[in-house]
LUMLOMAR-212815 format. One record per residue (C-alpha): residue number from 1; residue in one letter; x, y, z. Coordinates in pm, 1 decimal, always signed. Layout:
<pt NUM, "A", <X, Y, Z>>
...
***
This chain:
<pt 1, "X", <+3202.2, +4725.4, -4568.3>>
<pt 2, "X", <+3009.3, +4389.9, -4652.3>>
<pt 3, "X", <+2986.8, +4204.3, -4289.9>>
<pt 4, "X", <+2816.8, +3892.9, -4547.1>>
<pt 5, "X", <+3070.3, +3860.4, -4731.3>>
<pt 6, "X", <+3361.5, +3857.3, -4496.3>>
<pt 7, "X", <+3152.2, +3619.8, -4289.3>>
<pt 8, "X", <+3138.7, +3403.6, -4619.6>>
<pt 9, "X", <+3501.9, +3430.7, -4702.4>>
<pt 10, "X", <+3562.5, +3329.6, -4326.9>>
<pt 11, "X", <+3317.4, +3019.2, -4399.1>>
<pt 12, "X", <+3118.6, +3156.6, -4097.0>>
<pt 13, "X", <+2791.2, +3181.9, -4050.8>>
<pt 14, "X", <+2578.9, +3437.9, -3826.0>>
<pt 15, "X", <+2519.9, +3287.9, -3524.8>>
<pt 16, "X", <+2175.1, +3355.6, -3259.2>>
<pt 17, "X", <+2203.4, +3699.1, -3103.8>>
<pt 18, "X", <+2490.1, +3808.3, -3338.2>>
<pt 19, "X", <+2420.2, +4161.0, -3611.9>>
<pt 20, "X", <+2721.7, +4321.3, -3756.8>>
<pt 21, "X", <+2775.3, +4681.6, -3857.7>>
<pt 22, "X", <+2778.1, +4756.7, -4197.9>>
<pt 23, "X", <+2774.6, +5122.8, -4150.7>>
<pt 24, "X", <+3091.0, +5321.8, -4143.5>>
<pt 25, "X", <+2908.6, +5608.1, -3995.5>>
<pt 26, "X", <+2725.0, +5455.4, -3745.9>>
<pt 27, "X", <+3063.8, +5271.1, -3649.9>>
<pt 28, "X", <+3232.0, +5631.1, -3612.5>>
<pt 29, "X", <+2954.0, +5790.5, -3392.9>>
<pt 30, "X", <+3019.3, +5503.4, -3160.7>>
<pt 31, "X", <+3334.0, +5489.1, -3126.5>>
<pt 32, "X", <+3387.3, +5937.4, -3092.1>>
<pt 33, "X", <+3109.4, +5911.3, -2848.2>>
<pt 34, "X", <+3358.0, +5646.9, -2613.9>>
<pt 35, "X", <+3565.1, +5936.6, -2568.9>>
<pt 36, "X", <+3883.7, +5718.3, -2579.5>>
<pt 37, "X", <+4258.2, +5891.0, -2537.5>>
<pt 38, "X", <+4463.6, +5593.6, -2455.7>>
<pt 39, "X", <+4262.5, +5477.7, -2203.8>>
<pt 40, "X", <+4219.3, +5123.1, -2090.7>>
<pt 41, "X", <+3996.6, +4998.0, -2348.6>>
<pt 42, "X", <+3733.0, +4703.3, -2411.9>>
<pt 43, "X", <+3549.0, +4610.9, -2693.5>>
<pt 44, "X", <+3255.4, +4340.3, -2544.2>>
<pt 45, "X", <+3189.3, +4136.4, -2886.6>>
<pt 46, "X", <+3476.0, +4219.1, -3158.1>>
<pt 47, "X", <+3301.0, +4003.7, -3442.4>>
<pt 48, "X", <+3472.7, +4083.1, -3779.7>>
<pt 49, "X", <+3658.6, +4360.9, -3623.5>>
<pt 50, "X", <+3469.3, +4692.1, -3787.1>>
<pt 51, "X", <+3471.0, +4865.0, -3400.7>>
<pt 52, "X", <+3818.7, +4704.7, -3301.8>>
<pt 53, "X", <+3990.4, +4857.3, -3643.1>>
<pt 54, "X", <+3893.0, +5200.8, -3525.3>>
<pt 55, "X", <+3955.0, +5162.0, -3122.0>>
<pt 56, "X", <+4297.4, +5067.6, -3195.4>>
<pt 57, "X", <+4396.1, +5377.5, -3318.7>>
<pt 58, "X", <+4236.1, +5559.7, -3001.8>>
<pt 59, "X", <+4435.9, +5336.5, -2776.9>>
<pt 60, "X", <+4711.2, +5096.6, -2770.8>>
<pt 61, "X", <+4544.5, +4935.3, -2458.7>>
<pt 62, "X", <+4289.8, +4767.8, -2649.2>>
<pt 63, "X", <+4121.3, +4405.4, -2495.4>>
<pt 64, "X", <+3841.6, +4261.9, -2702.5>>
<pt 65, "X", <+3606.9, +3962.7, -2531.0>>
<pt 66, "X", <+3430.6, +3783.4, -2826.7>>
<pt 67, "X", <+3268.6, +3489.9, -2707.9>>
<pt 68, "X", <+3244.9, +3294.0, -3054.6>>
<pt 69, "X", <+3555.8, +3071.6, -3151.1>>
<pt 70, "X", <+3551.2, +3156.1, -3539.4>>
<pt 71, "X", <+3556.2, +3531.5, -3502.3>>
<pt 72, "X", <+3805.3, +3498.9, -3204.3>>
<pt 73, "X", <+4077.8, +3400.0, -3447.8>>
<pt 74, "X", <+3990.8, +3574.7, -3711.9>>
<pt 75, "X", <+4079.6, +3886.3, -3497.6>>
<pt 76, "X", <+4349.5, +3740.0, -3367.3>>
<pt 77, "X", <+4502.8, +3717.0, -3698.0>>
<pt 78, "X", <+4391.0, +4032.2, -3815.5>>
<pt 79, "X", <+4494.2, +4239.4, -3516.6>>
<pt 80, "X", <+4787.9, +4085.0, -3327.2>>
<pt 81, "X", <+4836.1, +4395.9, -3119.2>>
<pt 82, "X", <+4509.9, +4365.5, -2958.4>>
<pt 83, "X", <+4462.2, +4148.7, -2663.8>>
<pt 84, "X", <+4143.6, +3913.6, -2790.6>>
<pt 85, "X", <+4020.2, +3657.5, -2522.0>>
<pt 86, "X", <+3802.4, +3404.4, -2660.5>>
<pt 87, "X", <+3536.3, +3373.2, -2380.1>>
<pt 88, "X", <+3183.4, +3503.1, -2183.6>>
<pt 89, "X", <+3177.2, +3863.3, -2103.4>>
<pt 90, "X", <+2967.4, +3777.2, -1830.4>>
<pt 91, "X", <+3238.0, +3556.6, -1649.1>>
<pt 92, "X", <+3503.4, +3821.5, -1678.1>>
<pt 93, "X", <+3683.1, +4102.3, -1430.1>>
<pt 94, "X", <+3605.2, +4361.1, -1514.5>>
<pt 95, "X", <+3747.8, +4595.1, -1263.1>>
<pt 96, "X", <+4056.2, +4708.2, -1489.8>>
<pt 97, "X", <+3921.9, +4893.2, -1784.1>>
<pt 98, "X", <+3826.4, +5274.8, -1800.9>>
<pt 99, "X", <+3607.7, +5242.5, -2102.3>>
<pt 100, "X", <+3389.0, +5070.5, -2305.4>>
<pt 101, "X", <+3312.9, +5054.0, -2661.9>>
<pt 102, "X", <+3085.1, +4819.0, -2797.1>>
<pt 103, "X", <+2814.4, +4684.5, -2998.1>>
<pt 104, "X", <+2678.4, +4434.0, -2742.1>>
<pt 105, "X", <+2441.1, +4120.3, -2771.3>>
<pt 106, "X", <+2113.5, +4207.1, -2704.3>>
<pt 107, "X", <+2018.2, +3948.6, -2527.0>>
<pt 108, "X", <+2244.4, +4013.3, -2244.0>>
<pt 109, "X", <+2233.3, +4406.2, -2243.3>>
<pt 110, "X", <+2057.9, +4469.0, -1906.8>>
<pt 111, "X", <+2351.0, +4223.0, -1745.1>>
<pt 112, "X", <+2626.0, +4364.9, -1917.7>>
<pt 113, "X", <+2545.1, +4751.3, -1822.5>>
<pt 114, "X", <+2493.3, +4626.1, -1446.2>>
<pt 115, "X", <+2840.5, +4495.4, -1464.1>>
<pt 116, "X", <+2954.0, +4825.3, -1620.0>>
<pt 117, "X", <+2785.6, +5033.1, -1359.9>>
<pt 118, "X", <+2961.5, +4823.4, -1056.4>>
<pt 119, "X", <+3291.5, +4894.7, -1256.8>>
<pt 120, "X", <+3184.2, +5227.3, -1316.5>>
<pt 121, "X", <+3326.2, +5202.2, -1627.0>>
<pt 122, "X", <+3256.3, +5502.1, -1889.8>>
<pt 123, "X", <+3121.8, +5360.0, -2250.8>>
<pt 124, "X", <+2921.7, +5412.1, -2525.9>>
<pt 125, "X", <+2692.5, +5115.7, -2626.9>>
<pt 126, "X", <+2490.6, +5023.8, -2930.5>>
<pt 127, "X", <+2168.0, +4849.5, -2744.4>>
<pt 128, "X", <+1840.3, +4773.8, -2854.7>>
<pt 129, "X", <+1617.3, +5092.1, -2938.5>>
<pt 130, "X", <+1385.3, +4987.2, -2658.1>>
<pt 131, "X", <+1628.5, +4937.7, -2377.1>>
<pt 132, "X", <+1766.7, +5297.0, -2473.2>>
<pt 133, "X", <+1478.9, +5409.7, -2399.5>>
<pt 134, "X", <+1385.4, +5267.6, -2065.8>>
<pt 135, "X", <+1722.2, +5359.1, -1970.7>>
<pt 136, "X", <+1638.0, +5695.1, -1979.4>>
<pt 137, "X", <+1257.7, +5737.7, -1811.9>>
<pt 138, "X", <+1121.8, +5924.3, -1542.0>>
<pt 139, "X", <+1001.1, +5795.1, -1278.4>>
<pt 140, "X", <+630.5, +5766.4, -1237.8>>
<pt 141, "X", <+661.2, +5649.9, -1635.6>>
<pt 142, "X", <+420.6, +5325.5, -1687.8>>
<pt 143, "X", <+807.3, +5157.1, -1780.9>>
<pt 144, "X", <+1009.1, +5294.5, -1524.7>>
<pt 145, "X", <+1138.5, +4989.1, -1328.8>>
<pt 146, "X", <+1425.7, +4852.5, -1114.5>>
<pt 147, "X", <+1670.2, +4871.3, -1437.4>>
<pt 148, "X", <+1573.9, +5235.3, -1522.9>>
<pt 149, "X", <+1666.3, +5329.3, -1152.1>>
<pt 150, "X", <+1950.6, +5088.3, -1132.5>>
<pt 151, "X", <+2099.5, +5220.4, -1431.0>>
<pt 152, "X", <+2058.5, +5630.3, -1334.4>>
<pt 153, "X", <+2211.0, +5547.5, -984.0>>
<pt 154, "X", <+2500.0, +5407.0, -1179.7>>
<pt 155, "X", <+2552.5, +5620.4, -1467.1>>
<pt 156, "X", <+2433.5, +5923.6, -1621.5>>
<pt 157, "X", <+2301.2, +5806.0, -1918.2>>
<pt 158, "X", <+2212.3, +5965.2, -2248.2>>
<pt 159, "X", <+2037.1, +5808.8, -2577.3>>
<pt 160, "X", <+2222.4, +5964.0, -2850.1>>
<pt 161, "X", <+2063.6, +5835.2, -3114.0>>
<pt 162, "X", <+1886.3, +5525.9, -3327.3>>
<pt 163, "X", <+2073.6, +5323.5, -3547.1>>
<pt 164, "X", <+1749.8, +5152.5, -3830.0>>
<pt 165, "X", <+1780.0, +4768.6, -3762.3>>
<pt 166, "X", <+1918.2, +4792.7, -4162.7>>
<pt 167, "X", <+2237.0, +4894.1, -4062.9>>
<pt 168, "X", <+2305.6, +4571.2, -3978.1>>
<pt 169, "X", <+2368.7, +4207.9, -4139.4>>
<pt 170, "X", <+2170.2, +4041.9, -4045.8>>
<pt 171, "X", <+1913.5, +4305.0, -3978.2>>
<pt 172, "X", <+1740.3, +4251.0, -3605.5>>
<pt 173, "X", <+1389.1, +4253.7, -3622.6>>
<pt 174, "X", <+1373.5, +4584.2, -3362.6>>
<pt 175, "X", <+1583.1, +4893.2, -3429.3>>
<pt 176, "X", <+1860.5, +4979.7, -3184.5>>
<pt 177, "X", <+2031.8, +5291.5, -3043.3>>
<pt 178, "X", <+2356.4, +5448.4, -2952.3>>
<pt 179, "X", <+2385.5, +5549.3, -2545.4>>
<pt 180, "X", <+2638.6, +5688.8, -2345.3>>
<pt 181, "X", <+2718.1, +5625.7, -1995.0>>
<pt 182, "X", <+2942.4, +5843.7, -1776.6>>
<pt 183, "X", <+3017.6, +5685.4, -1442.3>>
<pt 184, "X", <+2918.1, +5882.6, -1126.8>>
<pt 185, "X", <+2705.9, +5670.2, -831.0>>
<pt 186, "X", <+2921.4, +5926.3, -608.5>>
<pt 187, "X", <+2733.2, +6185.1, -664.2>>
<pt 188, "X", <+2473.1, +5955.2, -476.9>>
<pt 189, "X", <+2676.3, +5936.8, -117.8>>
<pt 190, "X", <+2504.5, +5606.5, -97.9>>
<pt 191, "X", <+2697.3, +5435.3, +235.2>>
<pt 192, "X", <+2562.2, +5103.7, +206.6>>
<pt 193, "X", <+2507.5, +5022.2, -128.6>>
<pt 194, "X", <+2435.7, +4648.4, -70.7>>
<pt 195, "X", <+2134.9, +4739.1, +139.3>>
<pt 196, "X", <+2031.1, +5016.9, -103.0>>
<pt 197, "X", <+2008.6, +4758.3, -427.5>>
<pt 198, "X", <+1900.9, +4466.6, -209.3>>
<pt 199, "X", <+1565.8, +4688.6, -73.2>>
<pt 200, "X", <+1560.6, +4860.7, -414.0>>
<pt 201, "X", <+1519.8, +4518.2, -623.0>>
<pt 202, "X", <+1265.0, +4391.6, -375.1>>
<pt 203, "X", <+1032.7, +4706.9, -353.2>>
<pt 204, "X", <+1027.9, +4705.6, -755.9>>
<pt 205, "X", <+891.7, +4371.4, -755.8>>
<pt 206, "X", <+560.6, +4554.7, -678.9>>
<pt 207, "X", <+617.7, +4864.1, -846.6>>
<pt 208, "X", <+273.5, +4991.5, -913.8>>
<pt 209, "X", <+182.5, +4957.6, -509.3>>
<pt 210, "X", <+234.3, +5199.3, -261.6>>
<pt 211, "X", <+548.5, +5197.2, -76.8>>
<pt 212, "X", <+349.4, +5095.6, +253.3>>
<pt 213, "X", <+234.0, +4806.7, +49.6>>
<pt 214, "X", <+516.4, +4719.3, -128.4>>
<pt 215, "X", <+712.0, +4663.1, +165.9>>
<pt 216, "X", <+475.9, +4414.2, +337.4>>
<pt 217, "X", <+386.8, +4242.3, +4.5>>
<pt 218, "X", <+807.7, +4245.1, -36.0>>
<pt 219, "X", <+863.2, +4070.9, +309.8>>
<pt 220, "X", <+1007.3, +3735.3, +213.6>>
<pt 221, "X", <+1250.1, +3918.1, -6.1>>
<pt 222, "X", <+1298.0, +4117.8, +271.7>>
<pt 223, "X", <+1343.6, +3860.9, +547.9>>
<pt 224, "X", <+1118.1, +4044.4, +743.8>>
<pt 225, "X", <+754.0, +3900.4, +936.1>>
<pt 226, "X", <+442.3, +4063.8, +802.0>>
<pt 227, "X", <+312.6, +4227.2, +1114.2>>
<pt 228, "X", <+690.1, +4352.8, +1222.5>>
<pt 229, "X", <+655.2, +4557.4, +896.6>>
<pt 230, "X", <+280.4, +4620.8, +956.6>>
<pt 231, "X", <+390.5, +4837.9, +1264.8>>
<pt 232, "X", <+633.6, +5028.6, +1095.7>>
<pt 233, "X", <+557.9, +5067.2, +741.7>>
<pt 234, "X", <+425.2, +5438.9, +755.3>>
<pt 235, "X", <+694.8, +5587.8, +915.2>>
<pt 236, "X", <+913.1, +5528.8, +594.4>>
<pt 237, "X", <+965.2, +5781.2, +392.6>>
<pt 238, "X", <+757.0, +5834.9, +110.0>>
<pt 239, "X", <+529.8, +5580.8, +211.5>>
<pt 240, "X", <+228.3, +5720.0, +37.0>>
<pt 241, "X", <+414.3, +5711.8, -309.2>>
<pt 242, "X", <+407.3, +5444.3, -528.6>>
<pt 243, "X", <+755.0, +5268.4, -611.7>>
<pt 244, "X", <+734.3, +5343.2, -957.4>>
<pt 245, "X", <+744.9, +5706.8, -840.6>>
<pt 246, "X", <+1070.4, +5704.5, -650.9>>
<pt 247, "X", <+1402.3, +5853.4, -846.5>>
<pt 248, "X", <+1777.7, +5696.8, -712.2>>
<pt 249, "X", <+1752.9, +5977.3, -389.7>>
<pt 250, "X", <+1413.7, +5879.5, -258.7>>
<pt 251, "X", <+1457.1, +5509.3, -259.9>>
<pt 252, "X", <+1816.7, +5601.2, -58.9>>
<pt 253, "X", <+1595.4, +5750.7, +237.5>>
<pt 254, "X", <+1372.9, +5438.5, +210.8>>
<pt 255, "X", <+1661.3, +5200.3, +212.0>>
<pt 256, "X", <+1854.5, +5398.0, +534.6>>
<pt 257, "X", <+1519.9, +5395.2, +704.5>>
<pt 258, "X", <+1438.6, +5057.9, +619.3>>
<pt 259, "X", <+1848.8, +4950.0, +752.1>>
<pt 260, "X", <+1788.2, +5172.9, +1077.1>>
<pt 261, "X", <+1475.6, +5055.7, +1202.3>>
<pt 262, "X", <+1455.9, +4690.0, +1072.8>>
<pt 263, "X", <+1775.3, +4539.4, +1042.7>>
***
């Protein structure tokens, strides 16, 4: 497998954001770890087609999103029983696929998995080392943000493993990982999930403060006057802890409270 030659042969040339596979193995582990038995399929970035050669023998439902015109064709031609749409992942409907396979731009990883989490969409992902890692954090970790929440309310996610930055042409200057995401925000009960994100997102935006705090310093996000939150703020549940303390189940309490008594 020689990504830099195929790309020459192709008279292509890598483009910003774009590292191929060149490892077989690495390209196996991903693709067993999607867990795919004919299932609705998509491949987010096909490139020279290393991922989409092996998905198509797990499934003949197979749709591959590569955003870059060159390599659209090229597995057009090379795979004419796959359904390749030329296009932005991040403009796309998501809503009918079961899984996802995929060696995704790094770049655009943190939008990509929220879009996967609203589909609940099962998939195994080759992300930057980092991101892996923040994906799976406590809370009360120094890291542990809105995303890391976000992300465990969503899925249950694991970090399989690294993948060295040499496995790739060209090599990225950070190393990256292999994660898996099963799908289950039900276990959650969350009723009103708008609410939940929307006071989520804005309490994170002062993660470090106190939940009492956070809410006041949070009130133009919130819509809400600073002496109407004043008088309520330590009622709310957990209101001593700091955000960055609060797992997927405590910030649900906060964001009922916060919908009965302030909305």
């Amino acid at each position: 497998m020689n990504p830099e030659q195929e790309l020459r042969d192709l008279g292509l040339r890598p483009g910003k954001g774009q590292n191929f596979l060149k490892s077989e193995h690495i390209i196996e582990a991903l693709v067993e770890a999607g867990e795919i038995n004919g299932e609705k399929t998509l491949e987010i970035g096909g490139g020279l087609g290393a991922i989409t050669e092996k998905l198509q023998g797990k499934t003949d439902d197979l749709t591959v999103v590569e955003m870059d015109s060159g390599l659209a064709q090229h597995l057009k031609n090379e795979f004419p029983s796959v359904n390749v749409e030329e296009g932005d992942i991040l403009e796309k409907d998501l809503s009918e696929f079961e899984r996802c396979v995929s060696n995704i731009p790094f770049e655009i990883s943190s939008d990509i998995i929220e879009m996967l989490g609203e589909n609940q969409i099962q998939s195994s992902l080759i992300v930057q080392d980092a991101l892996a890692d923040k994906i799976v954090l406590d809370p009360g970790d120094p890291d542990y943000g809105y995303f890391s929440m976000i992300v465990n309310y969503y899925f249950v996610p694991v970090k399989l493993r690294t993948v060295k930055a040499y496995n790739f042409h060209p090599a990225p200057e950070v190393d990256a990982a292999i994660i898996k995401l099963y799908p289950n925000k039900d276990r959650y009960d969350i009723n009103d999930e708008e609410n939940f994100l929307h006071v989520s997102k804005a309490l994170f935006t002062h993660k470090r403060k106190k939940l009492r705090n956070a809410l006041v310093d949070s009130r133009n996000i919130l819509g809400l006057e600073k002496d109407q939150l004043k008088e309520v703020r330590d009622d709310a549940p957990h209101s001593e802890k700091r955000v960055i303390e609060l797992d997927v189940r405590k910030m649900a309490e906060v964001s009922e409270w916060f919908k009965a008594n302030l909305c």
